[in-house]
C-alpha positions as MATLAB code, in Angstrom:
seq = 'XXXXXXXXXXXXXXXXXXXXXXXXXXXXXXXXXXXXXXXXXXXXXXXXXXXXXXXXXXXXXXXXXXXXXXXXXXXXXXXXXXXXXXXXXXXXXXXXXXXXXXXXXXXXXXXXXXXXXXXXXXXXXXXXXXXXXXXXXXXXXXXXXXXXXXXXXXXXXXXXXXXXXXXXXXXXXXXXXXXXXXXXXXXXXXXXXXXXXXXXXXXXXXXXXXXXXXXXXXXXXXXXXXXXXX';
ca = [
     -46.342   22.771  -72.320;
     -47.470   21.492  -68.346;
     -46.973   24.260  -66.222;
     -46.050   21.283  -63.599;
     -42.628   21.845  -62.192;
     -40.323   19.226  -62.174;
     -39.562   17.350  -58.721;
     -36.106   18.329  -57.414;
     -32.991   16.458  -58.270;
     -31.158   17.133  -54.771;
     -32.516   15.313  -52.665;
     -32.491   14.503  -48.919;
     -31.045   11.322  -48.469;
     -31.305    9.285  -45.140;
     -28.959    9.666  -42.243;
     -29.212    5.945  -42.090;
     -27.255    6.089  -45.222;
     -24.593    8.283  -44.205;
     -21.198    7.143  -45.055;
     -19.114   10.257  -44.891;
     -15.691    8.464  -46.650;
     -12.908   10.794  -48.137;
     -11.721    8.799  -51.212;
      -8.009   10.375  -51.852;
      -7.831   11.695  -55.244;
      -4.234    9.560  -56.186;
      -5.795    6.563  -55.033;
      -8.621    7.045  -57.752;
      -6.622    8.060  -60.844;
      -4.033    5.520  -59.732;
      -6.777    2.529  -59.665;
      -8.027    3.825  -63.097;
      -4.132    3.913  -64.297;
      -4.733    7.611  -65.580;
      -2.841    9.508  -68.057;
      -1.360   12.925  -67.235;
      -3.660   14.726  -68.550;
      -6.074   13.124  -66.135;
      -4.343   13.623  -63.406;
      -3.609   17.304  -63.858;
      -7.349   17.416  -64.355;
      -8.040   16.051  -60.518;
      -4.994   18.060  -59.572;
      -6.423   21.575  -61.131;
     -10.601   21.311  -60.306;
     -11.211   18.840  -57.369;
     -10.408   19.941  -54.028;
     -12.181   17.035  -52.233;
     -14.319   13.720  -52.908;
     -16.485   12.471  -49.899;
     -18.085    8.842  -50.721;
     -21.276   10.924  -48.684;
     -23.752    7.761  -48.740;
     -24.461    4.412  -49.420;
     -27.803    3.544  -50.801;
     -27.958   -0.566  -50.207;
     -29.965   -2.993  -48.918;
     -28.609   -3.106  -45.337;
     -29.131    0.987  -45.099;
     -32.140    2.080  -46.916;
     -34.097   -1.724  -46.627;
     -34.596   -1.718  -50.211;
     -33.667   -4.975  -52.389;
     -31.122   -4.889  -54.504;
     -31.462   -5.457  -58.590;
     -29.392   -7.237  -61.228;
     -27.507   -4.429  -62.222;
     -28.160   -1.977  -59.420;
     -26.707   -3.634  -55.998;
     -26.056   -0.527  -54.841;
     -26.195    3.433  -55.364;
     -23.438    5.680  -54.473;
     -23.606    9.197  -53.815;
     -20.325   11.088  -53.831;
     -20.012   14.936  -53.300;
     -17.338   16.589  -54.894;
     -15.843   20.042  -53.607;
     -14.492   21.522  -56.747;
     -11.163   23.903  -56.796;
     -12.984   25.646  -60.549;
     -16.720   26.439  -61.297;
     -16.519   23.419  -64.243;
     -15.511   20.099  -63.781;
     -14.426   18.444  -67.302;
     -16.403   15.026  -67.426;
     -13.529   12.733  -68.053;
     -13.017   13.367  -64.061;
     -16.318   11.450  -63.465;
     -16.053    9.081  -66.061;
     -12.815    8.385  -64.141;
     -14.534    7.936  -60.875;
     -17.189    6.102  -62.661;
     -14.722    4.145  -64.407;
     -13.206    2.840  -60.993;
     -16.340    2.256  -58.695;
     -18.326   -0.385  -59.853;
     -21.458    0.704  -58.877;
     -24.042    3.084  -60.307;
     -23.021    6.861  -59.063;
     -25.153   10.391  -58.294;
     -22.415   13.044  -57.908;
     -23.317   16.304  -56.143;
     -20.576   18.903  -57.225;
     -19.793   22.144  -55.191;
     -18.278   25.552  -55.386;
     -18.507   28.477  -53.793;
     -22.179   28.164  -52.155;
     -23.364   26.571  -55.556;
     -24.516   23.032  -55.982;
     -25.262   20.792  -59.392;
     -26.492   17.058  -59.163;
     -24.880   15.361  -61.970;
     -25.095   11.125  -62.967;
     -24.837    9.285  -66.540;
     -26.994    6.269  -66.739;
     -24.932    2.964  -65.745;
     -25.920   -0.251  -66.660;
     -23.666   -3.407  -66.651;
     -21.844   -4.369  -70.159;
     -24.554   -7.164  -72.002;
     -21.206   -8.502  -73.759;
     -18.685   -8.486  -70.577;
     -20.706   -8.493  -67.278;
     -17.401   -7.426  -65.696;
     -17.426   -3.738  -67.637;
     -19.835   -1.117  -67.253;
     -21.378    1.384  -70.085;
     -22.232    4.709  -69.255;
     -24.327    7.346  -71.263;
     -23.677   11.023  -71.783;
     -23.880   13.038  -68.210;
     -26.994   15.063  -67.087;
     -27.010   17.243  -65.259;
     -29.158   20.079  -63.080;
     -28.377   23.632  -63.409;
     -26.229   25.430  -60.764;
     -28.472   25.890  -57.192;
     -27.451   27.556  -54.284;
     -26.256   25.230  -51.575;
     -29.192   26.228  -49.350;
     -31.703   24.895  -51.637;
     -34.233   23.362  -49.600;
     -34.103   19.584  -50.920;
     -36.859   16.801  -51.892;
     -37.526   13.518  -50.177;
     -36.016   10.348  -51.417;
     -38.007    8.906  -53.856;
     -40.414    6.108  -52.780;
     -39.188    3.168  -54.525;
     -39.982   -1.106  -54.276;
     -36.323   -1.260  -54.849;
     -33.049   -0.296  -55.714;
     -33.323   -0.375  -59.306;
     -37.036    1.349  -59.454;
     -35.086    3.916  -56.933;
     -32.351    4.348  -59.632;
     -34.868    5.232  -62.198;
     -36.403    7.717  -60.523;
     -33.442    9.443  -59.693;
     -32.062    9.776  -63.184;
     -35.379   10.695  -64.526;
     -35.049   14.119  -62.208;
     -32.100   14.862  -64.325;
     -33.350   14.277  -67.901;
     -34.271   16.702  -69.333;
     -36.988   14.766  -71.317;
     -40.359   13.923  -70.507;
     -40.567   10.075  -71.067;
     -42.945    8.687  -73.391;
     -45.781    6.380  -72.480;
     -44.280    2.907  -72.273;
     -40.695    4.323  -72.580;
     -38.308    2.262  -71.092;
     -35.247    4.219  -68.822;
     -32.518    2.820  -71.703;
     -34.854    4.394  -74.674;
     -35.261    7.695  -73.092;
     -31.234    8.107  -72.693;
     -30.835    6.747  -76.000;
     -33.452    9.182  -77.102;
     -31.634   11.903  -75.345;
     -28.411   10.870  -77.227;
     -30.478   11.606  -80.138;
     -31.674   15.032  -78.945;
     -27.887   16.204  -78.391;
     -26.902   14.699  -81.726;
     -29.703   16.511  -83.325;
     -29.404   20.014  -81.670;
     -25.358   19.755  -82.514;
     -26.609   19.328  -86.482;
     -29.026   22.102  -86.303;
     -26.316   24.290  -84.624;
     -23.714   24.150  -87.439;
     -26.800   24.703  -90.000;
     -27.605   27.695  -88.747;
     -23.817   28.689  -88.333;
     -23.993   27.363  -92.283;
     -26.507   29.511  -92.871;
     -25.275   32.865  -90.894;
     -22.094   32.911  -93.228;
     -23.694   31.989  -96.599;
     -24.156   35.036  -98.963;
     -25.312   33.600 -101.798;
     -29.281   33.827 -102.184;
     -29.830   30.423 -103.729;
     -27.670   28.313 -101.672;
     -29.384   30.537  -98.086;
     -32.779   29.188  -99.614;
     -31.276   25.938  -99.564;
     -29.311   25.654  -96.334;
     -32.470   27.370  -94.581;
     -35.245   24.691  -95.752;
     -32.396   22.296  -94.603;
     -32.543   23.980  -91.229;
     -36.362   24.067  -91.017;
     -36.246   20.244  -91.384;
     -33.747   19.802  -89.084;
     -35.584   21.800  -86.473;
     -38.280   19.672  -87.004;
     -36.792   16.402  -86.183;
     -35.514   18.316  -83.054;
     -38.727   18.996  -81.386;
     -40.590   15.193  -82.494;
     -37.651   13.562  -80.554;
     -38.437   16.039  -77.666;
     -41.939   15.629  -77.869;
     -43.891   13.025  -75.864;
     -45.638   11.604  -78.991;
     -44.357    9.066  -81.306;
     -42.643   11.132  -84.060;
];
């Protein structure tokens, strides 16, 4: 394993590209036509949502790409130490641009985005992938320089791949490693209830069994990590 430390996923955007917006929490999960449930959640765990910058081509001189005309960063002052992801995908849901969201709570800081592409079958709708996510910093952190990017879409990239937690494989494209990530979570969710499996099975036989099961399954785990073709 490279001893090379990853470069940092907070990173110090341009004053240039300050926007500094509160966006009022009703007006979100009113646009989104949220349930109750929703709403309680927005009500319970977000204190604030500042619409903090606007990474476009008339503030950061970087061209804009089918799919990426924009990037939005948004911090979020949380109320709780989680956040349950159905508030972002809300958020997400609502803003029609690709978002980074920068979370906060009690001197702690996470950077947190889902890869957002435009829908190939409705051009109108956007998909969005599982969330990553950094862990927990403290808000002090000293932060990285804004990726150098030709544009807004290359900038994008770059910017999700800090929160990965995959090394991308040569060639990969950005929509393979997420889908590859997918994978990984799938994966590490099957070899999970194995070993649960095999934790509460007495019988000798069926342990022999459930364990060779498990050693396969670990397997498949660490080739869809791995940088090399499986």
């Amino acid at each position: 394993m490279s001893s090379r430390s990853a470069p940092s996923a907070l990173i110090n955007f341009p004053r240039q590209a300050a926007f500094g917006r509160v966006l009022p929490k009703n007006k979100i999960y009113e646009h989104s036509r949220a349930n109750t449930r929703l709403k309680d959640l927005f009500v319970t765990q977000v204190d604030q949502i500042i619409w903090q910058y606007k990474l476009a081509p008339e503030t950061i001189k970087l061209p804009a790409k089918p799919g990426v005309p924009e990037i939005q960063v948004f911090a979020i002052q949380l109320k709780t130490p989680q956040l349950h992801e159905d508030v972002l995908r809300c958020i997400d849901g609502t803003v029609q641009y690709p978002i980074l969201f920068e979370l906060s709570h009690e001197g702690q800081t996470q950077t947190k985005a889902c890869y957002k592409r435009p829908s190939e079958a409705d051009g109108s709708k956007w998909v969005v992938s599982d969330y990553f996510a950094t862990k927990w910093l403290a808000a002090d952190t000293p932060r990285a320089p804004m990726p150098m990017a030709l544009d807004l879409a290359a900038l994008y990239e770059q910017l999700l791949h800090r929160l990965i937690p995959l090394i991308p494989r040569t060639g990969e494209s950005l929509s393979d490693l997420v889908e590859r990530s997918a994978q990984v979570r799938s994966k590490k969710r099957e070899v999970d209830q194995t070993q649960v499996r095999l934790n509460k099975e007495k019988q000798f036989n069926r342990r022999v069994e459930i364990n060779a099961q498990l050693r396969k399954l670990q397997t498949e785990l660490e080739q869809l990590r791995g940088k090399g073709c499986p």
